[in-house]
N, C-alpha and C positions, 0 to 999 in steps of 0.2 A: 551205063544205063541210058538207052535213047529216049527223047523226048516222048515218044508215043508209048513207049514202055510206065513213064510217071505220067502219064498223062491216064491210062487205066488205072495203074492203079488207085492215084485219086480218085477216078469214077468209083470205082470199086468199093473202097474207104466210105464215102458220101452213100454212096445207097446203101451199105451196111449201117450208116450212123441212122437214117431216116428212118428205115426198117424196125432200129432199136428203137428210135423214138415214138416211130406205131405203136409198136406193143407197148411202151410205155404209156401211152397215152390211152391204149384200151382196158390198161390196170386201173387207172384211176375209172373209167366208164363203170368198171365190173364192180367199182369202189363204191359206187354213187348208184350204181343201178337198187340198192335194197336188199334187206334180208342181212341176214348176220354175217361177220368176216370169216365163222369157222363153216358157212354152206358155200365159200369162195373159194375156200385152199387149192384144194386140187386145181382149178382155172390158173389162180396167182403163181402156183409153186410149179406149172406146165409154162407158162408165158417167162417165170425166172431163167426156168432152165435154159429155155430157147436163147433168152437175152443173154446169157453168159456165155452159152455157146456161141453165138455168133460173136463176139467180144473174142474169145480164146481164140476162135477159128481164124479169125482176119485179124484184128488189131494187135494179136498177139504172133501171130504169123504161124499159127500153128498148123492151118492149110495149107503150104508151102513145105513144110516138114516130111521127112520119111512114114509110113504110115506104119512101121513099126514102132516109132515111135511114141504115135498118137494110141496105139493100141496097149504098150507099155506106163501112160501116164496116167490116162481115163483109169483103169481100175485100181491105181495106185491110189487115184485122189478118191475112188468112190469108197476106198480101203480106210483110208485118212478121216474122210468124213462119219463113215460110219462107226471107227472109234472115238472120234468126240463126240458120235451118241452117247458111248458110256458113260462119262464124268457127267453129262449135263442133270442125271438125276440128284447125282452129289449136291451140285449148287444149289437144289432147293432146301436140301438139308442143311446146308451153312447159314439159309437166309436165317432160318431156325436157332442157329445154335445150338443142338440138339442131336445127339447122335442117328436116332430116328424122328422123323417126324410123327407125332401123333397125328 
């Protein structure tokens, strides 16, 4: 690897880090702007999405990869995720102790 070659992608790396830490810093704004956290979500849970994706995409080198790849993993983890929707009604029933919650 030639020097101009790490030398981007550091660049690269750093404006991805800063990027992240905008948006991170516009979550806390959206935080403190007022009104309730459940009239934010949608804002919150669009700015998360962005920030992991850009994390997966570069620091995890997923950019760099085959793009069949990337099109094999994304619906695998959106596959993953939306089965530990299933269990997570479970846990409110255990907080319970109680087979059903009244």
């Amino acid at each position: 690897m030639t020097g101009t070659m790490r030398e981007e992608s550091l660049k690269t790396d750093i404006i991805v880090y800063v990027i992240i830490l905008v948006i991170a810093g516009l979550q806390v704004l959206i935080a403190y702007r007022g009104g309730t956290i459940g009239q934010h979500v949608i804002e919150f849970l669009s700015l998360a999405i962005i920030q992991a994706g850009l994390g997966v995409m570069f620091f995890m080198h997923l950019f760099q990869e085959k793009r069949s790849l990337m099109f094999a993993l994304i619906p695998a983890t959106v596959f993953v995720l939306l089965m530990m929707n299933v269990i997570w009604s479970d846990s409110f029933r255990i907080i319970q102790m109680k087979p059903w919650p009244n």
